[in-house]
C-alpha positions as CSV (number, residue, x, y, z in Angstrom):
1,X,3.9,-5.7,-59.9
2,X,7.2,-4.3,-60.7
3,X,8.9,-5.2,-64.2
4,X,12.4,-6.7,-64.8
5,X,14.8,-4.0,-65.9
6,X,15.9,-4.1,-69.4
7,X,19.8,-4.5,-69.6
8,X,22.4,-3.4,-71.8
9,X,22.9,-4.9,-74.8
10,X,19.3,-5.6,-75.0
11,X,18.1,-4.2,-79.0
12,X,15.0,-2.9,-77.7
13,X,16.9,0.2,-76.3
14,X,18.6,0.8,-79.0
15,X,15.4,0.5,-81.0
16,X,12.9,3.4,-81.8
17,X,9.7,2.6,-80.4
18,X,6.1,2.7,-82.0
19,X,3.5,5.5,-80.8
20,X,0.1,4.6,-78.8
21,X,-2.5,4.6,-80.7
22,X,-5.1,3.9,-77.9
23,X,-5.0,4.0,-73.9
24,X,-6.4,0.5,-72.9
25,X,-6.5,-0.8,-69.3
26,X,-3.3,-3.2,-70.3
27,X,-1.2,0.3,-71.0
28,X,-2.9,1.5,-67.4
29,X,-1.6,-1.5,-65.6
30,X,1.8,-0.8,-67.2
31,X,2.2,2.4,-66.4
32,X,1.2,1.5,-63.2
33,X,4.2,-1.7,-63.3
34,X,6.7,0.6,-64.5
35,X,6.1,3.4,-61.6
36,X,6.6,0.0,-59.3
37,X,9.5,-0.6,-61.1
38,X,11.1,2.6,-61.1
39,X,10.4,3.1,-57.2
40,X,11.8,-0.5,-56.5
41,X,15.1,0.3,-58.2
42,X,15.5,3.6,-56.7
43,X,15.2,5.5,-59.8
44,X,14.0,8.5,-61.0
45,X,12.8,8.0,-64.2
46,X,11.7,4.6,-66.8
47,X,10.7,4.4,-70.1
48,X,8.9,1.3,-71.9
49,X,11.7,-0.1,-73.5
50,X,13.2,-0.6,-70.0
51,X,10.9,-3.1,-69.3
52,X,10.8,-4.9,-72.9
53,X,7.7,-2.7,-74.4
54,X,8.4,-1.2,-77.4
55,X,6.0,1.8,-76.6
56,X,6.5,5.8,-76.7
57,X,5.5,6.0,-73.0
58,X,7.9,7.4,-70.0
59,X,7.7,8.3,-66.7
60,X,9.1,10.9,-64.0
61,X,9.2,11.8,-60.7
62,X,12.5,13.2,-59.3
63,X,10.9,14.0,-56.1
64,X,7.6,14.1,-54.4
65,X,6.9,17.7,-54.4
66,X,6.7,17.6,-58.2
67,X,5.0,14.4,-58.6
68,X,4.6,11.4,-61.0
69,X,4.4,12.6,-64.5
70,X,3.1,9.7,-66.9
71,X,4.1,10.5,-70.7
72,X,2.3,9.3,-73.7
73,X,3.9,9.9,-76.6
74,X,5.7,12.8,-75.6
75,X,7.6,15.2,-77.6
76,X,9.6,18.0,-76.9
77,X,8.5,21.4,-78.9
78,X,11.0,23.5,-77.4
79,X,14.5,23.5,-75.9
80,X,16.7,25.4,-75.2
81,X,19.8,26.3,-73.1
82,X,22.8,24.1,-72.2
83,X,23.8,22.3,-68.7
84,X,26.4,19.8,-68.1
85,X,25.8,16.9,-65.2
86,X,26.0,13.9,-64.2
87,X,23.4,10.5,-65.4
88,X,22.8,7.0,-64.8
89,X,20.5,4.8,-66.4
90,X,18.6,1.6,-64.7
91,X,19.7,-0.1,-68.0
92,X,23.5,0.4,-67.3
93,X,24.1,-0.3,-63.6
94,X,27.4,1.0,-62.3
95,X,27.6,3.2,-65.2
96,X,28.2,6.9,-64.4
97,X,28.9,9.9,-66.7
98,X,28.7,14.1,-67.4
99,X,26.0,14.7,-70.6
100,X,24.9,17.7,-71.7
101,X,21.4,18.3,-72.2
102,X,19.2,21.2,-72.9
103,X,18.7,23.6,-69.9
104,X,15.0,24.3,-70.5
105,X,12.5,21.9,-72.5
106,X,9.2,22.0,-73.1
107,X,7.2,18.7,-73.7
108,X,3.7,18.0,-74.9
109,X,2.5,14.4,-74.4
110,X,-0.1,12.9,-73.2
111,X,-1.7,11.6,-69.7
112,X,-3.6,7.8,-68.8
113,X,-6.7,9.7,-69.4
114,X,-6.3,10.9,-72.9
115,X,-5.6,14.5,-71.7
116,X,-3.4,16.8,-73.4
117,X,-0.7,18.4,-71.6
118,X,2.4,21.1,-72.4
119,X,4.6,21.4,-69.2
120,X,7.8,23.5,-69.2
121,X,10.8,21.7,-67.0
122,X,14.2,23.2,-66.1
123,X,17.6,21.9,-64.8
124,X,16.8,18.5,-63.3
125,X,13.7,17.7,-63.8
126,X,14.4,18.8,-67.6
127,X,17.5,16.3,-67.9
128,X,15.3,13.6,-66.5
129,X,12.6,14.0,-69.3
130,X,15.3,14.5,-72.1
131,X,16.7,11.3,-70.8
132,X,14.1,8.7,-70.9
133,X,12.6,10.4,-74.2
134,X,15.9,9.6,-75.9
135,X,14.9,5.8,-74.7
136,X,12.2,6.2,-76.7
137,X,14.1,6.9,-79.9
138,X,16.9,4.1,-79.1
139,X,19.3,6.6,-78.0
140,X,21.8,5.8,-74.9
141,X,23.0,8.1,-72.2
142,X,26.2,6.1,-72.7
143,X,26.4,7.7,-76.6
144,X,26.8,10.9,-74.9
145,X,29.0,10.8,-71.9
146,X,31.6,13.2,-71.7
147,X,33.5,12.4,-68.8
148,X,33.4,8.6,-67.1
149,X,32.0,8.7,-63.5
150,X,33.4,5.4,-61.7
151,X,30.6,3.6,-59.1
152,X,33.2,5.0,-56.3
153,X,34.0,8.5,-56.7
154,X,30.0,9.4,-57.7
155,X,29.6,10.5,-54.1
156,X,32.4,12.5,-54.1
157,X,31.7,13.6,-57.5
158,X,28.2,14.7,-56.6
159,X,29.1,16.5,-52.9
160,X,31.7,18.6,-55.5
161,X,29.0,19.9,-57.1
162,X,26.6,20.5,-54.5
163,X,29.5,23.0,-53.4
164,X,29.6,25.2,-56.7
């Protein structure tokens, strides 16, 4: 059953959240809520605080080529690179904006079953983890804009880019 998103000003996203410490079927029915939750509002990517759980757990899945990835306690070990694009954030509808992010991560965390994983993401997929990871330290998107994107020029904004 999908979650109510977490809104802006909430202090549970501004909060750094506590590590698992065990996988229990309560944590598998969430992960399963927030992938509801995160497909119902059309997004790409949630993280536990976004649904009022103060937890170092995230998900992705920018497409369905690459897949769902569920991250328990992730962390990322590498990064490298710089790349400047647009983000929006479930927590902050209407709210548009340029970040810069690391090019290249690589991020160790682990999955529902208690298996260790190191996966290497790029471009996209690597500004989706880098993202929702900084949820899980209390860090906003919106500390980091560059430029403002208004709600009515992101189309245009975005078919620009698609032309570079």
């Amino acid at each position: 059953m999908p979650y109510p998103i977490v809104l802006y000003p909430n202090k549970i996203l501004e909060t750094p959240t506590k590590e698992v410490v065990e996988i229990t079927d309560e944590l598998i029915e969430m992960l399963d809520g927030m992938r509801e939750t995160m497909i119902a509002h059309d997004g790409i990517g949630i993280a536990a605080p976004q649904i009022g759980q103060s937890l170092r757990v995230a998900l992705v899945e920018i497409d369905e080529e690459s897949g769902l990835f569920e991250m328990i306690n992730p962390k990322i070990i590498k990064a490298k690179g710089k790349d400047i694009d647009v983000e929006g954030c479930l927590s902050f509808p209407e709210v548009y904006g340029t970040v810069e992010r690391a090019k290249e991560i690589i991020v160790r965390y682990f999955d529902r079953e208690g298996e260790e994983y190191e996966v290497t993401a790029t471009e996209y997929f690597a500004r989706a983890i880098q993202h929702e990871l900084e949820h899980l330290d209390g860090k906003l998107f919106t500390d980091k804009i560059i430029d403002k994107i208004a709600p009515e020029d992101l189309d245009a904004y975005m078919e620009e880019r698609l032309n570079d």
